[in-house]
C-alpha positions as CSV (number, residue, x, y, z in Angstrom):
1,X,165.4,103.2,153.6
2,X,162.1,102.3,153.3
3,X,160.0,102.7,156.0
4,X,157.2,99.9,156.4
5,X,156.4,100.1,160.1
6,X,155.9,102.8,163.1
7,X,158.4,101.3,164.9
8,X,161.5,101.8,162.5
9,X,161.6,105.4,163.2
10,X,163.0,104.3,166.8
11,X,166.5,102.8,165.3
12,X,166.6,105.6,162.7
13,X,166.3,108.5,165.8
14,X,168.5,106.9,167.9
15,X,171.3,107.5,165.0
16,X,169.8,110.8,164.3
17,X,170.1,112.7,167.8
18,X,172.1,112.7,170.9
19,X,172.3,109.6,173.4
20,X,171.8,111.9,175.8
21,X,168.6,112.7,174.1
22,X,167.6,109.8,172.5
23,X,167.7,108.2,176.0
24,X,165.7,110.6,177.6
25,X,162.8,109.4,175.3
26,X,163.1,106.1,175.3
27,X,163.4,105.0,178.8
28,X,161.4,104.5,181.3
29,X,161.7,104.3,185.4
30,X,164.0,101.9,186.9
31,X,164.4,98.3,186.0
32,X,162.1,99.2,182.6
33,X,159.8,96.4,183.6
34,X,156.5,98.2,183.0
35,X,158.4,99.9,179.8
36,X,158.7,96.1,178.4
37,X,155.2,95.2,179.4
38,X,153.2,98.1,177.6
39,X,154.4,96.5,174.5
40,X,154.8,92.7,175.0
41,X,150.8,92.8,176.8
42,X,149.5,93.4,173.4
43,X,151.3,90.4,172.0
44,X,149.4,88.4,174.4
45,X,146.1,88.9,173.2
46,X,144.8,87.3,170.3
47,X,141.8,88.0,167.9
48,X,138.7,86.2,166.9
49,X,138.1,87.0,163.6
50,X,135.0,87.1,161.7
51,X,134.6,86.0,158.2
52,X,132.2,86.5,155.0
53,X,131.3,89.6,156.2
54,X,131.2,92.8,153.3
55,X,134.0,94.8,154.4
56,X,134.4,96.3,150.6
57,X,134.0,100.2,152.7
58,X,135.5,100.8,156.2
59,X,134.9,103.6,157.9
60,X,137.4,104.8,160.5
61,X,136.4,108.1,161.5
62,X,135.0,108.9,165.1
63,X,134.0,111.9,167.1
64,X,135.8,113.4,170.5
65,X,134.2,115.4,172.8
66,X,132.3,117.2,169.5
67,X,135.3,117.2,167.1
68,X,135.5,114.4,164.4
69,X,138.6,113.1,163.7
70,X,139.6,110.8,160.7
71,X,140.6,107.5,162.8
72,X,140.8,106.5,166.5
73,X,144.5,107.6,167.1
74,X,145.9,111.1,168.6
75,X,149.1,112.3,170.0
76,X,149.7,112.2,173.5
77,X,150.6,114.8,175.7
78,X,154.2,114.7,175.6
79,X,157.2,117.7,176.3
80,X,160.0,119.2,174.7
81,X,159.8,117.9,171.1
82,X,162.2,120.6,169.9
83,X,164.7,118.4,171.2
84,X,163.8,115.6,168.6
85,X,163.5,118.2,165.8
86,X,164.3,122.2,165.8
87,X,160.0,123.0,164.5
88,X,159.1,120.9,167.8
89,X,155.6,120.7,168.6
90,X,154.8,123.3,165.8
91,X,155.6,120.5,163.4
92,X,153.8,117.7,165.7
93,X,150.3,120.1,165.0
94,X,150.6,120.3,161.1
95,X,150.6,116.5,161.1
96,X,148.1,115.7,163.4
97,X,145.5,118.0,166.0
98,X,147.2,119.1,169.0
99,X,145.2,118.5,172.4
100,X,146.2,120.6,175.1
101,X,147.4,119.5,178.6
102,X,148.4,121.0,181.4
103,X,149.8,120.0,185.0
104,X,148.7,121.4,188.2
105,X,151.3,124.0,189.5
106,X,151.8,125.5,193.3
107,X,151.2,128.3,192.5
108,X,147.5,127.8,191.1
109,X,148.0,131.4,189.0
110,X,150.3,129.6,186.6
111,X,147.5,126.7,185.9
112,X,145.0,129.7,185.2
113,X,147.1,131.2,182.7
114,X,148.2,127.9,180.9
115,X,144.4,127.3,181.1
116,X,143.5,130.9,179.5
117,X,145.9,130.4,176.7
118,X,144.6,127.1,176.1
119,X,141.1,128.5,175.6
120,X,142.0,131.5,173.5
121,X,144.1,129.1,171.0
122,X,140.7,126.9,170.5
123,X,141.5,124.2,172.4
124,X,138.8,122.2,172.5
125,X,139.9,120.1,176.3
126,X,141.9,120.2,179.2
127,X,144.2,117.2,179.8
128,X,145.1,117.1,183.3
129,X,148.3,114.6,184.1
130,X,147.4,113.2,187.7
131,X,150.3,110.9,187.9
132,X,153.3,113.0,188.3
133,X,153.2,114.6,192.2
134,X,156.9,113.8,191.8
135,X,159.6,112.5,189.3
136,X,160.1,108.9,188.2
137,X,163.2,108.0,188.8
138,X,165.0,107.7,185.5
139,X,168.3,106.3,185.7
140,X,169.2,106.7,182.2
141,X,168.9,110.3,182.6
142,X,171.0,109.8,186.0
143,X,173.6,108.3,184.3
144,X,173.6,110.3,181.5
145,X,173.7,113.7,183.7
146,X,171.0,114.6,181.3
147,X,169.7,118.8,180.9
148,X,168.0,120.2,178.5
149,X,169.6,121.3,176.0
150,X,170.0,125.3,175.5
151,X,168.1,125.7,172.4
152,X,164.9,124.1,174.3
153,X,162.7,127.0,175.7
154,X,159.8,125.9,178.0
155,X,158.0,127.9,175.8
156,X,154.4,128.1,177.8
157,X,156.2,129.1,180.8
158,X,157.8,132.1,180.0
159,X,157.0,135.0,181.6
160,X,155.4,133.2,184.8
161,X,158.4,133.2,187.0
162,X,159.4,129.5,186.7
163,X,162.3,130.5,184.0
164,X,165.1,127.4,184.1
165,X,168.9,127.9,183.8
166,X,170.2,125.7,181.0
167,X,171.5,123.1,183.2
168,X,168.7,122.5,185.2
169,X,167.3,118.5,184.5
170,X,163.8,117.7,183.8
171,X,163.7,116.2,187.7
172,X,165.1,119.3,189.6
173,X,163.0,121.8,187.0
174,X,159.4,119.1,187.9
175,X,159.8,118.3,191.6
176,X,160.5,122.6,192.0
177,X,157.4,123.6,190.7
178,X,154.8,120.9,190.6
179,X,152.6,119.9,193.5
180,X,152.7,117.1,196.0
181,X,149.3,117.9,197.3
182,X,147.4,117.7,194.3
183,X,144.4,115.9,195.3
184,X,140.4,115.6,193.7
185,X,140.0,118.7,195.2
186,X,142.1,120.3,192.5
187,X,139.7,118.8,189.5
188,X,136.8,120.2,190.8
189,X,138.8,123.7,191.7
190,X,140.0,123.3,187.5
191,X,136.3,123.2,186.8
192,X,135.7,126.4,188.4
193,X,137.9,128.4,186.0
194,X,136.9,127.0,182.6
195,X,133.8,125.5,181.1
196,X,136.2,123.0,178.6
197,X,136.1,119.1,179.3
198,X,138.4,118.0,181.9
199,X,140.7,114.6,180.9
200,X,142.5,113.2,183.8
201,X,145.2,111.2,182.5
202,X,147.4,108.4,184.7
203,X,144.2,106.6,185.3
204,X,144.8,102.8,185.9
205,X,142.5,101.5,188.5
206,X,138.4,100.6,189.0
207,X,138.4,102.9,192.2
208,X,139.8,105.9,190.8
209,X,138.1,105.6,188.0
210,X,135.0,106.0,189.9
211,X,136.4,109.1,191.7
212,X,136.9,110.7,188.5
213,X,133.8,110.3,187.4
214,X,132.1,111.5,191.4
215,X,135.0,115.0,190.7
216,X,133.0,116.1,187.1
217,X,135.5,114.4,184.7
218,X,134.8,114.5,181.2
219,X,137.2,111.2,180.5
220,X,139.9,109.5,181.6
221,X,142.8,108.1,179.8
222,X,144.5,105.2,180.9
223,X,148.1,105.8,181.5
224,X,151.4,104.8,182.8
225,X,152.7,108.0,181.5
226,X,154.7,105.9,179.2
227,X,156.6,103.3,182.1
228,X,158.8,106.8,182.9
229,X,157.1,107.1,186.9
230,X,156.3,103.9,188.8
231,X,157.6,101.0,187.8
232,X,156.1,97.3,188.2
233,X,152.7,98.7,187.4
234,X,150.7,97.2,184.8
235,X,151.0,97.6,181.1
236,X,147.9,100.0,180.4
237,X,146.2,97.6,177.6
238,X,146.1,95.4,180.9
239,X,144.6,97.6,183.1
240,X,142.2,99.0,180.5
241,X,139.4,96.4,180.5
242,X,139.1,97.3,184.6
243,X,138.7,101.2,183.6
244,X,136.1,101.1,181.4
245,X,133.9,98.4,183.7
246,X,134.0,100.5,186.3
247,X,133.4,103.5,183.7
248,X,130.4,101.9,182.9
249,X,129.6,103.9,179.8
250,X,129.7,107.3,181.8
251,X,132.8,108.5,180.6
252,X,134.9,108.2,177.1
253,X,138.3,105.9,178.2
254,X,141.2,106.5,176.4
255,X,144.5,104.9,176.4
256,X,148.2,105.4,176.0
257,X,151.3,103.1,176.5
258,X,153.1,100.6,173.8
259,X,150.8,101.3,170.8
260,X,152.9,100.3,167.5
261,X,150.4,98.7,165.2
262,X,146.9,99.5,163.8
263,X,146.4,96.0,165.6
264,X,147.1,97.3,169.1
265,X,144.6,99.9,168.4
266,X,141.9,97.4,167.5
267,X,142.9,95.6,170.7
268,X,142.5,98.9,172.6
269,X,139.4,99.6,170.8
270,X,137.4,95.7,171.6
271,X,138.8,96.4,175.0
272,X,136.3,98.8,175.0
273,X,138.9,102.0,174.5
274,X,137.2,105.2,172.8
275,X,140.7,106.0,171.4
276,X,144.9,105.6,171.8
277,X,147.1,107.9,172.0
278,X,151.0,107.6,171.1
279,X,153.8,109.4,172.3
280,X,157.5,107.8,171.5
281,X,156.3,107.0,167.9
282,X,155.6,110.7,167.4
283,X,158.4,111.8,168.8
284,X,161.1,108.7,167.0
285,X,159.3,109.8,163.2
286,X,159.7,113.7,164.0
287,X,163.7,112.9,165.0
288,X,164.0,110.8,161.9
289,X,161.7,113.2,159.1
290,X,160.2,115.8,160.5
291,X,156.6,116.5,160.0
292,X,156.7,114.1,157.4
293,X,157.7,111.4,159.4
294,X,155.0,112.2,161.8
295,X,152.2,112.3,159.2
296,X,153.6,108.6,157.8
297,X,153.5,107.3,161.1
298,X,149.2,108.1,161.4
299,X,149.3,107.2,157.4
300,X,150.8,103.3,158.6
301,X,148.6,103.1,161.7
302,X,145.5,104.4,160.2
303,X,146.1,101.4,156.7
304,X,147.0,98.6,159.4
305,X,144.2,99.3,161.5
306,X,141.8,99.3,158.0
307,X,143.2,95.7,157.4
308,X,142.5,94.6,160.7
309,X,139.2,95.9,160.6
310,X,138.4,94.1,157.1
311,X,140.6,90.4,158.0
312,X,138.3,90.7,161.7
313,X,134.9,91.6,160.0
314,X,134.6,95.4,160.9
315,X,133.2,98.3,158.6
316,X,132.9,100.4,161.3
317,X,134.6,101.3,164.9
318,X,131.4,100.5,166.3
319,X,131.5,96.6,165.0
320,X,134.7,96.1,167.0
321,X,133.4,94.2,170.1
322,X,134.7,92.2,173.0
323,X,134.3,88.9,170.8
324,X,136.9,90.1,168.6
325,X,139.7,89.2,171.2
326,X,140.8,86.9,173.5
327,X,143.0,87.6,176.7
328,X,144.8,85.3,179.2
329,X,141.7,86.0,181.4
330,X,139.9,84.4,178.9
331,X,141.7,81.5,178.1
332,X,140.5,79.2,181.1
333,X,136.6,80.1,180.4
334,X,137.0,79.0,176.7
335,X,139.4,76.5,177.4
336,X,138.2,72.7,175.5
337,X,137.1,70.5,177.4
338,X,139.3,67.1,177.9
């Protein structure tokens, strides 16, 4: 099969590994509503291209936090990849550069060790998920009685006294060891035990935005955590444009959630995002080929966004504006008049 498009690798995983599995990636938290959303927002919005403009070289490359990178596109923080494919996230880091993440434990040891290790591997940020005090409620892995599988080692916990039997689930192993208190405290307390940029990720509103930025961090990426914790929120491209006004330049604002085209990315990027990440796309190519799926799926992204870029006007990242779009908020203020 010929694969022309990011999201093909989805059908071909599903055949590939367990339902059980295969499940466990691709649903989200109860009714799926905000699951639905992060993809059908994008089709909402619409572009404004520009034309007769010299697009014969497009550059694509831009920098985070120091590092240059060759497009606008990274892999998300996401867990347990050795269940899509046995090389896991070893795999995942020859195809693409890893960024490393962490959550905040109750026992604030552990996050100073995962921190440490992060550091002496050249890590070059801290990605701090803020949304997850508890477990979405998953009922596909509810019905599906779903544990990980024996061969899956939490790998970066070993050794810190929060080793799993092989039948614990993702909810019971979580809700132990993670903590409901986390709080803005916390990020400033992180920044007290390393000097590397702190992300907080699960960002999707103006106010907390602002708090991030008042608690020293170094970005924010805006986050549903892939529809998988509260449902009925909004798709993240929606709730995008409202983090990076009240940003107001300070901080880089990232975003994850439904990216499947090198067009979503240009809608991310004239919705003033610094960057996407993806997570199930990553995860549906390494199930289906490997590391070589996972280096065709930033090959396909990386060509559709080029095309974009050249059919809207663009030679560079920084030529992607606001006028390049139009959303439903739009429509009534450029609506013709009758």
């Amino acid at each position: 099969m010929v694969i022309t498009n990011v999201s093909e690798y989805e059908a071909i995983a599903k055949q590939k590994v367990p339902k059980m599995i295969f499940d466990h990636y691709a649903s989200g938290a109860e009714d799926e509503w905000t699951l639905k959303e992060n993809r059908n927002a994008f089709s909402r919005i619409l572009f404004r291209p520009r034309i007769l403009i010299d697009v014969s070289k497009i550059d694509l490359t831009t920098t985070v936090f120091g590092s240059k990178i060759s497009m606008p596109i990274m892999v998300a923080p996401t867990g347990q990849h050795q269940m899509a494919h046995l090389e896991g996230e070893c795999a995942t880091a020859r195809a693409a550069s890893a960024a490393g993440t962490i959550m905040m434990f109750k026992d604030r040891n552990v996050a100073t060790q995962l921190v440490r290790r992060a550091e002496n591997a050249g890590f070059k940020a801290i990605v701090l998920t803020a949304d997850s005090a508890v477990f979405g409620r998953r009922e596909a892995n509810i019905k599906n009685r779903f544990t990980f599988p024996p061969y899956v080692r939490l790998k970066n916990y070993e050794g810190m006294g929060l080793d799993r039997n092989k039948d614990s689930s993702p909810a019971s192993v979580i809700n132990g060891i993670y903590d409901r208190s986390l709080n803005w405290k916390d990020v400033k307390w992180l920044q007290t035990i390393t000097s590397l940029p702190i992300i907080l990720k699960g960002v999707l509103t103006a106010e907390d935005t602002r708090l991030a930025i008042q608690a020293g961090a170094a970005g924010v990426i805006v986050s549903n955590h892939g529809a998988r914790q509260l449902d009925y929120v909004s798709a993240t491209i929606m709730a995008l444009e409202e983090v990076v006004q009240a940003a107001e330049g300070k901080i880089p604002v990232f975003m994850d959630g439904g990216v499947r085209r090198g067009t979503d990315v240009f809608k991310a990027l004239a919705l003033g995002a610094a960057g996407v990440f993806i997570g199930r796309p990553v995860v549906y190519a390494l199930a289906a080929d490997g590391e070589a799926g996972v280096r065709k799926v930033f090959e396909m992204l990386h060509d559709e966004l080029e095309i974009t870029m050249a059919l809207c006007g663009c030679r560079s990242l920084k030529d992607i504006t606001r006028d390049h779009v139009v959303t439903e908020w739009d429509r009534p203020r450029i609506a013709p008049r009758l």
